[in-house]
Structures are given as structure tokens and as C-alpha cells.
C-alpha positions in Angstrom: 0.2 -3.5 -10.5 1.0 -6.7 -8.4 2.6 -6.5 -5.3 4.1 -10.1 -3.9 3.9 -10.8 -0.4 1.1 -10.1 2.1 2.9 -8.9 5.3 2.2 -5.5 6.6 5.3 -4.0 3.9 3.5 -5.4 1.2 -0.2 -4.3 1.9 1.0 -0.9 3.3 3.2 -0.4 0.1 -0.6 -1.6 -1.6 -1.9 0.9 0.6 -0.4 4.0 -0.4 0.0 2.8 -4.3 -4.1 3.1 -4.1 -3.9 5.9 -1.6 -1.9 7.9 -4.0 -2.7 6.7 -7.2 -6.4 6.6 -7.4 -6.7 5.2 -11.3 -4.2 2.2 -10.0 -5.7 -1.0 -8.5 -3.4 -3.3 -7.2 -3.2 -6.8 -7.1 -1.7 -8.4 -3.4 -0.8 -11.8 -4.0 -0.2 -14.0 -0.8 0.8 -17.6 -0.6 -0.7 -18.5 2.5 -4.5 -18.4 3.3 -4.8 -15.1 5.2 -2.5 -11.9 5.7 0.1 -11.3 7.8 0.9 -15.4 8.6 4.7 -15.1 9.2 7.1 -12.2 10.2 3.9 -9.5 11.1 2.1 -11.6 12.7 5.2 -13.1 15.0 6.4 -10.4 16.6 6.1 -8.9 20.0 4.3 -5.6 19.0 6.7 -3.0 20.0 5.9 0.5 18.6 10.2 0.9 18.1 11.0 4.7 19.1 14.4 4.5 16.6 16.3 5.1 19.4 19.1 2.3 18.0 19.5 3.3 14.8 22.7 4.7 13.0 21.7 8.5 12.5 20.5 9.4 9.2 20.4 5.7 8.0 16.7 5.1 6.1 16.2 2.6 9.1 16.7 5.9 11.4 14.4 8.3 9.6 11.5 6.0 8.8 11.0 4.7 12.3 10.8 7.7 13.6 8.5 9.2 11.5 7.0 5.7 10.9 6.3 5.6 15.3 4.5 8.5 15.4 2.2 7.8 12.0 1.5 4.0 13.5 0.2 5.8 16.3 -1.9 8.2 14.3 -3.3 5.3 11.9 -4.0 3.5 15.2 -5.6 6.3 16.7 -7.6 7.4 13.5 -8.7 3.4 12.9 -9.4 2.8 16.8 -6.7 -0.1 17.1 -5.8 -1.0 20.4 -2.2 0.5 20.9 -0.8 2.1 24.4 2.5 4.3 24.7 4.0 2.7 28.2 7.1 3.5 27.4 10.5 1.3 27.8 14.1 1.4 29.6 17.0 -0.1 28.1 19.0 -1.3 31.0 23.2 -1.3 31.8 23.5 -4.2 34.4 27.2 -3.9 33.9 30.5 -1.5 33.8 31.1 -2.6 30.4 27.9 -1.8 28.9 27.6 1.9 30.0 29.4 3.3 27.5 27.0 1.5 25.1 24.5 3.0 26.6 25.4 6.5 26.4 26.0 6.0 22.7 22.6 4.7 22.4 21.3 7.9 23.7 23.3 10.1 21.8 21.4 8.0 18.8 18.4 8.7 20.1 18.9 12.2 20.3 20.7 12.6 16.7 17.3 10.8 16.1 14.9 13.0 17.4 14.1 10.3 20.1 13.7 11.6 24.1 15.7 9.2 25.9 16.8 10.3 29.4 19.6 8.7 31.4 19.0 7.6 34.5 20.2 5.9 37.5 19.2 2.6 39.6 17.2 5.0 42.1 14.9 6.6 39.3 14.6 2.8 37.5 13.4 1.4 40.4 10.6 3.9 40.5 10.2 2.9 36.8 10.2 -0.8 36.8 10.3 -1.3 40.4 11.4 -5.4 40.4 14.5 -3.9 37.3 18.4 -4.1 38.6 21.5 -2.2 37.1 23.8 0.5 37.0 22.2 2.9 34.7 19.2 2.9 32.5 18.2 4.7 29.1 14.0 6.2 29.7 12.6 6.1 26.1 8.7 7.0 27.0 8.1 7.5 22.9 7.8 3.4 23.0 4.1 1.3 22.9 3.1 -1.4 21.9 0.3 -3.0 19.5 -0.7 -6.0 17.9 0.8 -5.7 14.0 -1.4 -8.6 13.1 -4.8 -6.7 14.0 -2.9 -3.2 11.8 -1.8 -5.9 8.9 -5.5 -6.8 8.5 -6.9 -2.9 8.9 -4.5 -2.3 5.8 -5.8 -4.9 3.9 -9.6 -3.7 4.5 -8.4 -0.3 3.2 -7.0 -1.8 0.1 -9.9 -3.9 -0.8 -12.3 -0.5 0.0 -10.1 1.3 -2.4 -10.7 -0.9 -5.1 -7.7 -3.3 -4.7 -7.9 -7.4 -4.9 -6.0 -9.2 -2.2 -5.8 -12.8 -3.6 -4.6 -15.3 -0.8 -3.2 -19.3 -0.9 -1.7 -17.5 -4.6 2.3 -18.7 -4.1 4.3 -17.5 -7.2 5.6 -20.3 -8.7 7.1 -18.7 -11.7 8.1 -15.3 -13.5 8.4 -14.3 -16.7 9.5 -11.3 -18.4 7.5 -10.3 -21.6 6.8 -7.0 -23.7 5.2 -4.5 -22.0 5.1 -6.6 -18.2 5.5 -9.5 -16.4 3.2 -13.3 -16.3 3.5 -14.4 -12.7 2.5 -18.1 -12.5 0.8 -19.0 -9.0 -0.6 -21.5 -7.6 -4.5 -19.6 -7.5 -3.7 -19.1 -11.8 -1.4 -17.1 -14.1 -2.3 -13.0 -13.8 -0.1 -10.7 -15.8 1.2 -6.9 -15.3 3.4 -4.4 -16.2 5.0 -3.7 -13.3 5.2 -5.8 -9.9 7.2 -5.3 -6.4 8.2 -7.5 -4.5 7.5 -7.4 -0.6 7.9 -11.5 0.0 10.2 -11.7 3.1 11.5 -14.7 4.2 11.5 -15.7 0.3 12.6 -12.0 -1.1 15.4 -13.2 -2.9 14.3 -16.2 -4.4 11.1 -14.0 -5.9 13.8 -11.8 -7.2 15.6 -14.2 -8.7 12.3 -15.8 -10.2 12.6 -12.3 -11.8 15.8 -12.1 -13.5 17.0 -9.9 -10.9 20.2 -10.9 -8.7 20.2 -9.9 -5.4 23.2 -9.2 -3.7 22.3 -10.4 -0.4 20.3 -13.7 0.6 17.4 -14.2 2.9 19.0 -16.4 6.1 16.3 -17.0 8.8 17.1 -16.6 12.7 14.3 -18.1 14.8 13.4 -16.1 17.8 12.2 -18.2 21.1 10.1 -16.6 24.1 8.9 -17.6 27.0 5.8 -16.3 28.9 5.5 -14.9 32.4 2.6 -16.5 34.9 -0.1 -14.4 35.2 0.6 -14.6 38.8 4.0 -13.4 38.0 3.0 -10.5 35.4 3.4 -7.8 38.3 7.2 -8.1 38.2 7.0 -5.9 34.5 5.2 -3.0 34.6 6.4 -2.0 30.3 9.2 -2.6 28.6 12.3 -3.8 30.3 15.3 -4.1 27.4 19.1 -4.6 27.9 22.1 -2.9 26.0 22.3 -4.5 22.8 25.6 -5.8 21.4 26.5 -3.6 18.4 27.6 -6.2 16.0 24.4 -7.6 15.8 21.2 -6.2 14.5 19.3 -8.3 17.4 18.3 -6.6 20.8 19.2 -9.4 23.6 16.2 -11.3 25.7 13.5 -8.6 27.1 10.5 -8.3 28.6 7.6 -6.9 26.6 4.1 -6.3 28.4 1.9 -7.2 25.3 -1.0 -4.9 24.1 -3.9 -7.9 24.7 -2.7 -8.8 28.2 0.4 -10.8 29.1 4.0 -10.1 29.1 6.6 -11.9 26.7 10.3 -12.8 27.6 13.1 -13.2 24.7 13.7 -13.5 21.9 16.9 -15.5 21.7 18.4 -15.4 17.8 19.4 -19.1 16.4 19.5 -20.2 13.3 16.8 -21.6 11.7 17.0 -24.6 9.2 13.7 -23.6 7.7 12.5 -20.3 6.6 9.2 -20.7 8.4 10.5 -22.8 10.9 8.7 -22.1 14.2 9.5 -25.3 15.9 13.3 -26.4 16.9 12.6 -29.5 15.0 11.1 -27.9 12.0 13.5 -28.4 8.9 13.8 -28.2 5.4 16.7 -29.4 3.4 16.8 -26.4 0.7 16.2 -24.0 3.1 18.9 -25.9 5.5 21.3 -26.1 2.6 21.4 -22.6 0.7 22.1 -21.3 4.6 24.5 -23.2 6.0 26.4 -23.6 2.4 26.3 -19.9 1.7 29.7 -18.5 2.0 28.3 -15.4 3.7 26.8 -17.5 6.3 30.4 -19.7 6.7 31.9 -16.2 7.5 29.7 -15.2 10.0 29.7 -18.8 11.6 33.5 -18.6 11.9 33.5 -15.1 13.6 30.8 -15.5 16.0 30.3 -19.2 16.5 31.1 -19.1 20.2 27.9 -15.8 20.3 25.9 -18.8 17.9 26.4 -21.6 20.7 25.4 -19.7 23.3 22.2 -18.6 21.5 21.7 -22.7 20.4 22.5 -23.5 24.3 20.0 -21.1 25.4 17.5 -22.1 23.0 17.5 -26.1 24.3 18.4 -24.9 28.2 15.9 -23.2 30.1 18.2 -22.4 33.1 20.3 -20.9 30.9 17.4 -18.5 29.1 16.1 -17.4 32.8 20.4 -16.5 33.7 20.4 -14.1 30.7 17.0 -12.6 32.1 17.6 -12.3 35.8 20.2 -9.8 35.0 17.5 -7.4 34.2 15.1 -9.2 37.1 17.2 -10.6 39.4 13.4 -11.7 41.3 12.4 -14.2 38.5 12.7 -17.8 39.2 12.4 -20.7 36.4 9.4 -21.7 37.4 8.0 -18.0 36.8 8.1 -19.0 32.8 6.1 -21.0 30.9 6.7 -21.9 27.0 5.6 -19.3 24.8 5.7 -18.7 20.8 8.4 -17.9 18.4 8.9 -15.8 15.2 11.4 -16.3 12.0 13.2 -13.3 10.6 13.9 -12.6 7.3 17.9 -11.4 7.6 19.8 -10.0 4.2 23.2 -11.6 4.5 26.0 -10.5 2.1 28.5 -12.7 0.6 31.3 -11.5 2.4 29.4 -12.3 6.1 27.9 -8.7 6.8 24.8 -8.7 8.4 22.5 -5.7 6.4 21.5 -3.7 8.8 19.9 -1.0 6.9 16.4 -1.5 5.1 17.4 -2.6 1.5 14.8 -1.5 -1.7 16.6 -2.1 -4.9 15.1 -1.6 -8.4 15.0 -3.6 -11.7 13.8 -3.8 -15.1 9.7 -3.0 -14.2 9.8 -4.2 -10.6 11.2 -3.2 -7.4 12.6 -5.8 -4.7 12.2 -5.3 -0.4 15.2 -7.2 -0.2 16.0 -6.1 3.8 12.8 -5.3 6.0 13.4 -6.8 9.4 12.1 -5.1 12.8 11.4 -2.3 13.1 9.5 -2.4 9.4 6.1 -3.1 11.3 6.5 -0.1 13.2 8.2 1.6 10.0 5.1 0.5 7.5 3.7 3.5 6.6 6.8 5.2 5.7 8.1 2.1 3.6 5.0 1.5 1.8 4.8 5.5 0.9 8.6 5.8 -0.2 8.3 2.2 -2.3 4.7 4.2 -3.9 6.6 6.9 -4.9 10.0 5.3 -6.4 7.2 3.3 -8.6 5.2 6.9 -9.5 8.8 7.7 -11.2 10.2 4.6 -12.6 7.0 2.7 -13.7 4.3 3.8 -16.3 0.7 3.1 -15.1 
């Protein structure tokens, strides 16, 4: 059994294949030289509550249930994690009703989320400003890099091989299995799964398979408060999201090691592991913008796109959005911080895929959609993709 990709989907889906299927041993194969390189180990390390989610969508029922389990694993494994809790923020009339619809989510969801008004936020987040405020206290934070590597210690205790700087180059289909050609040797299989993020779809199509979305990377941008300045965010501090997208606005996120993060803005990235704004790559740059899906979107939402690209090149403009939510921070409160690429399934018609997507062909199964919140969803995904391949492969 070879899973593709070694992000915390693919070793957790490693994970449980070994957990629950002792005589299996699986084979992780990883293109860069160490776990958890791009989307797991770029993100801000939010422990997501699932208060967003539409009710009953897979996204939904494994973050819930995925929350409380990445707290148990952290707990069991002694992983530094801490539940501080979050408020999503209304700092105008508009965005109220939005807000009571995200807690009546949360609550279809399982999720305690309390309104609240300016009085109670202030004794929340005592430097916060707006009208009314969602209380989520399910919500923590913990470093997905540090729980990546913890998975991938399990797997190779169980008897699994995690074999890195091993990028598939080529697929073939044969009796009985699969030869996967990378750049560590050729290995073959009978079955494999594909958990490759930013480069799903092409590993898919390496397989025969067509997928009917394709990857298009967003870059997101933060900035970092002054450790002088740190006292102004005691948790989490989040605004109302816009519903057509499946990003969450510029926050503040008070990180598990020490620090608190501000962002991330959503641009388009011309690279799929483009972390710089001058990092480009022309077939990356060209299956985006060319892709009619992509045209669509761009021609619905290009003046939500400029704004992001203005934001992302204009400072002043980045600390606006965030004084909305802190009216007290000043530019010079913010100092450059890191950035993170994710892997969004795009349709053809210019639907952003919300949902997670797992599809299945002939002896393989594709993570086609596993954006945020799939970190704090791991455990869940890598048990449900475990079982769809107890009942459609043969060991």
C-alpha cells in the first residue's frame, strides 16, 4: 500500500491504514526531504471548532469530531496545544446577520458559540471593537508541524516506511497494481492513494484518473505583532467571514510557541509553492490563469481579487482591514512575517469546492479537496480514507 504525499492527510490516512490493518505496511512517499514541508507546516495552528461549516457537510462532521480527537491525540502524545478559545467579531450593521447565521451553524454543529455584545467582548479581548461578537471557547491552537511528525513516528513504529525527497514522476497501471516511478526508484503496489495537495490533480491524472476539479493555489501573507505589542491579543480575534468564499478575512492568532500572527490575506499565487510574491512558475502560472474555471471566477470577483493583490503589496492597506477588529494597532506595531499556499479544488464552471472531496478509481483513491480545517480534521480523514480502502481494495 503506497500513500502519495507526506502532509498530515497523508501520514494520518498512513496512520490509521497501520492502526487498523495490522498485516498492512504502508509505504509514504514524499517529494521533499522531510514531512509536513508545505500546507501543514504553513499554517497558523488553529484547533477549528467547525463552527463555519454548512451543517451535515463532511467538512461539518469531521471537524467537529476531528477538534476534540486532535486534542485527545495531543493530550495522549504530550504535544503542546492550549484551548484559549476565539471570537468572531461584527464590526458592522451589515455583518450581524452573518453572524447570527454563523451561530446557528455552530449550534446545528454541535459547537457552543455564545452571542455577545461589545461590553462582554471587551472583557474578552479587552483592546477588540464592534457591535456584536460570536464566543466559540471549543477553539486552541497547536503547532500541525510538531503533530505531522508525531504521526509519522507512529507509522514507522508500526512497521511502515516513510521514504522522503521520492517525487512521483510517473504512473503506471499494470495487472494486479500500480509501478510509481520516483525520483528515490521505481516501487510497485496494488493499491495507492493519493494525499499530494498542492499537486492532487496532476498525481491523479498521472493515474489515469480525471479529476473534475483542479488544484489553483491562493498564497496567504501575515504579518507579526511586536513582542512589545503582543498584549493587545489575548486569543483569537476573527472577523465575519464573507460567505462566498471559503477564506476567513485577516485575524489575529496568538500562536502555541509564543507570538501572535496577523492575516492571512488570499491572492493568487503563480506558483504552487510559491511563498514569495516574486516566486513564479510558468506551468503552474499557466494552467491557472488559462483554466476556464479560474477565468470565471476572475470575472465575478476581480474587484474582491484587487483588493486582496492591493493589500498584499500595501501595508497601510493590510493594517485598515485589521484595525477594524483593533482599532489601537498602528503600522508600525507589524513586522513581516511568513506565508502559506493552499491547495483550492476549482471546478470548471468557477465554483470554489468547499466541501472536502475523496473520490475513488480503478485501485486508488484521490484527496482531491483538503484545505483548512483538514489539519484539525486529520484524524477523521485519515480513518474514513482507511476504511473506504478496507472495502474497495484487496490487501
Amino acid at each position: 500500500m503506497i500513500v502519495i504525499g507526506g502532509g498530515i492527510v497523508g501520514l494520518s490516512t498512513a496512520m490509521a491504514i497501520g492502526e487498523r490493518y495490522p498485516r498492512v505496511q504502508p509505504l509514504v512517499l514524499e517529494k521533499e526531504a522531510e514531512v509536513a514541508r508545505h500546507q501543514t507546516g504553513h499554517n497558523s495552528g488553529v484547533i477549528h471548532s467547525g463552527l463555519y461549516y454548512k451543517p451535515g457537510s463532511m467538512k461539518a462532521q469531521m471537524t467537529v469530531a476531528g477538534a476534540r480527537r486532535m486534542i485527545e491525540f495531543c493530550q495522549q502524545h504530550n504535544l503542546p496545544h492550549t484551548i484559549c478559545g476565539k471570537v468572531v467579531v461584527a464590526t458592522e450593521a451589515a455583518e450581524v446577520p452573518r453572524l447570527e447565521e454563523l451561530q446557528r451553524r455552530g449550534v446545528a454543529n454541535g459547537v457552543e458559540a455564545e452571542l455577545i455584545g461589545p461590553e462582554r467582548l471587551r472583557e474578552i479581548e479587552p483592546h477588540a471593537a464592534g457591535l456584536r461578537a460570536l464566543r466559540v471557547p471549543a477553539t486552541g491552537i497547536v503547532d500541525y508541524g510538531v503533530v505531522a511528525r508525531c504521526y509519522a513516528e507512529l507509522i514507522l513504529a508500526r512497521g511502515g516506511e516513510i521514504r522522503t525527497n521520492a517525487a512521483v514522476t510517473r504512473i503506471v497501471r499494470e495487472a494486479g497494481g500500480w509501478v510509481i516511478e520516483t525520483a528515490a526508484g521505481t516501487v510497485r503496489t496494488r493499491n495507492l492513494i493519493n494525499c499530494a495537495g498542492l499537486h492532487s490533480d496532476r498525481i491523479a491524472r498521472l493515474a489515469g484518473f480525471a479529476p473534475p476539479v483542479k488544484i489553483v493555489p491562493f498564497r496567504g501573507e501575515y504579518y507579526a505583532l511586536r513582542p512589545e505589542r503582543e498584549s493587545l491579543v489575548k486569543a483569537l480575534i476573527y472577523p465575519v467571514p464573507d460567505p462566498a468564499f471559503p477564506f476567513l478575512g485577516v485575524h489575529f492568532t496568538r500562536m502555541v510557541h509564543g507570538g501572535v500572527e496577523a492575516g492571512p490575506n488570499a491572492v493568487l499565487s503563480l506558483k504552487r509553492e510559491g511563498y514569495r510574491k516574486t516566486d513564479f512558475d510558468a506551468r503552474d502560472a499557466w494552467e491557472s490563469l488559462t483554466f476556464p474555471g479560474f477565468i470565471r471566477l476572475a470575472s465575478k470577483y476581480w474587484k474582491t481579487g484587487l483588493g486582496e493583490m492591493y493589500r498584499s503589496f500595501s501595508k497601510g492597506a493590510f493594517v485598515r482591514a485589521l484595525q477594524r477588529l483593533l482599532p489601537e494597532l498602528r503600522d508600525d506595531d507589524l513586522t513581516p512575517g511568513g506565508s502559506g499556499v493552499r491547495a483550492q479544488a476549482l471546478t470548471s464552471n468557477g465554483a470554489l469546492v468547499d466541501d472536502f472531496s475523496i473520490q475513488e478509481g480503478d485501485g486508488a483513491i484521490h484527496v482531491l479537496n483538503a484545505p483548512s480545517p483538514a489539519a484539525t480534521a486529520s484524524l477523521m480523514i485519515g480513518e474514513a480514507i482507511a476504511e473506504r480502502a478496507g472495502k474497495s481494495f484487496a490487501w
